[in-house]
C-alpha positions as CSV (number, residue, x, y, z in Angstrom):
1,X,-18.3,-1.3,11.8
2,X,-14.4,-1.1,12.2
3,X,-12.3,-1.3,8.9
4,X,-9.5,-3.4,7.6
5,X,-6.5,-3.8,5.9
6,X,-6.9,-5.9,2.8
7,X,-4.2,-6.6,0.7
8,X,-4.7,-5.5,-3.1
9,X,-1.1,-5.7,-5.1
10,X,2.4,-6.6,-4.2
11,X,5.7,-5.7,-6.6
12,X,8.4,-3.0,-7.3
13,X,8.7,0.0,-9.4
14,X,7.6,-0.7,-13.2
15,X,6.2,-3.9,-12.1
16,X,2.9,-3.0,-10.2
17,X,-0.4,-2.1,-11.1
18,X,-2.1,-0.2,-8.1
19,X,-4.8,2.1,-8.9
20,X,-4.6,1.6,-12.5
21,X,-1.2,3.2,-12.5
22,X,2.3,2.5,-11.3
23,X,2.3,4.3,-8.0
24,X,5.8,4.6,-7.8
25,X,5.4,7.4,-10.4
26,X,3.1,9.5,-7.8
27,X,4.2,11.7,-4.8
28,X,3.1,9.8,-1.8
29,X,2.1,11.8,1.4
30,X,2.6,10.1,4.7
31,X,-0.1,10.7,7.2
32,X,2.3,9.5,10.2
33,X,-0.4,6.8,10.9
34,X,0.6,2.9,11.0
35,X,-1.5,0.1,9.9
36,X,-1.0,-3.6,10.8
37,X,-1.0,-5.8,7.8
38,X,-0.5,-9.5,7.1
39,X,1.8,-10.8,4.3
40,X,-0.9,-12.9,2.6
41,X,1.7,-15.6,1.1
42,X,3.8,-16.0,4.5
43,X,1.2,-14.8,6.8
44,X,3.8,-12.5,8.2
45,X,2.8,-9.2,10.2
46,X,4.1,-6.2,9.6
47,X,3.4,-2.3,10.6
48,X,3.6,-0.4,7.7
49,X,2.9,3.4,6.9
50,X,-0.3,5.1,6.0
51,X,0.1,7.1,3.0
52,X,-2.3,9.3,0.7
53,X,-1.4,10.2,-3.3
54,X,-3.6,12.0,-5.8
55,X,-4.7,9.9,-9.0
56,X,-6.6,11.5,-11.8
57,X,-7.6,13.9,-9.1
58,X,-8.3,11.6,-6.9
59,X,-6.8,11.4,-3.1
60,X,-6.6,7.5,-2.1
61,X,-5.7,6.0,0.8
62,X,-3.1,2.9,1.5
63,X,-0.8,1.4,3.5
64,X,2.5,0.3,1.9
65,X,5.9,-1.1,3.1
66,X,8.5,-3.8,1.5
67,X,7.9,-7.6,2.0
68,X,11.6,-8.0,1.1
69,X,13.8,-5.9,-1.0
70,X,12.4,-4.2,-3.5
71,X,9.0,-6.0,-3.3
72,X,6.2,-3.8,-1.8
73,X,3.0,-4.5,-0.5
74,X,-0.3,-2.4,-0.8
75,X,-3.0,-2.7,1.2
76,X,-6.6,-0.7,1.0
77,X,-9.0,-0.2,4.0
78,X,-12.2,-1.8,3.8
């Protein structure tokens, strides 16, 4: 079964809730992998960048990239 993107938050620094936490406050590590992702209020595409953080211990998985300025999206793979 092939995964997806599926959208799960969208905001800026302070103002996002992603993981639990405000991911802004974590180093992100980019895997130099692209996902394509759909803007689910405009239905825009868009090729953002695969990245990987540690949460709690955790490594997770995302794709991430700016709908406009200063409003990210994150997306999960499913």
């Amino acid at each position: 079964m092939s995964k997806t993107w599926t959208f799960e938050a969208a905001g800026g620094p302070g103002a996002i809730d992603f993981y639990g936490v405000d991911i802004f406050e974590y180093d992100w590590k980019d895997t130099g992998e692209k996902a394509q992702v759909k803007d689910p209020n405009y239905n825009q595409d868009y090729s953002f960048n695969v990245y990987t953080a540690e949460i709690c211990g955790v490594e997770v998985r995302f794709a991430a990239g700016e709908f406009s300025p200063y409003v990210w999206g994150f997306f999960v793979e499913r």
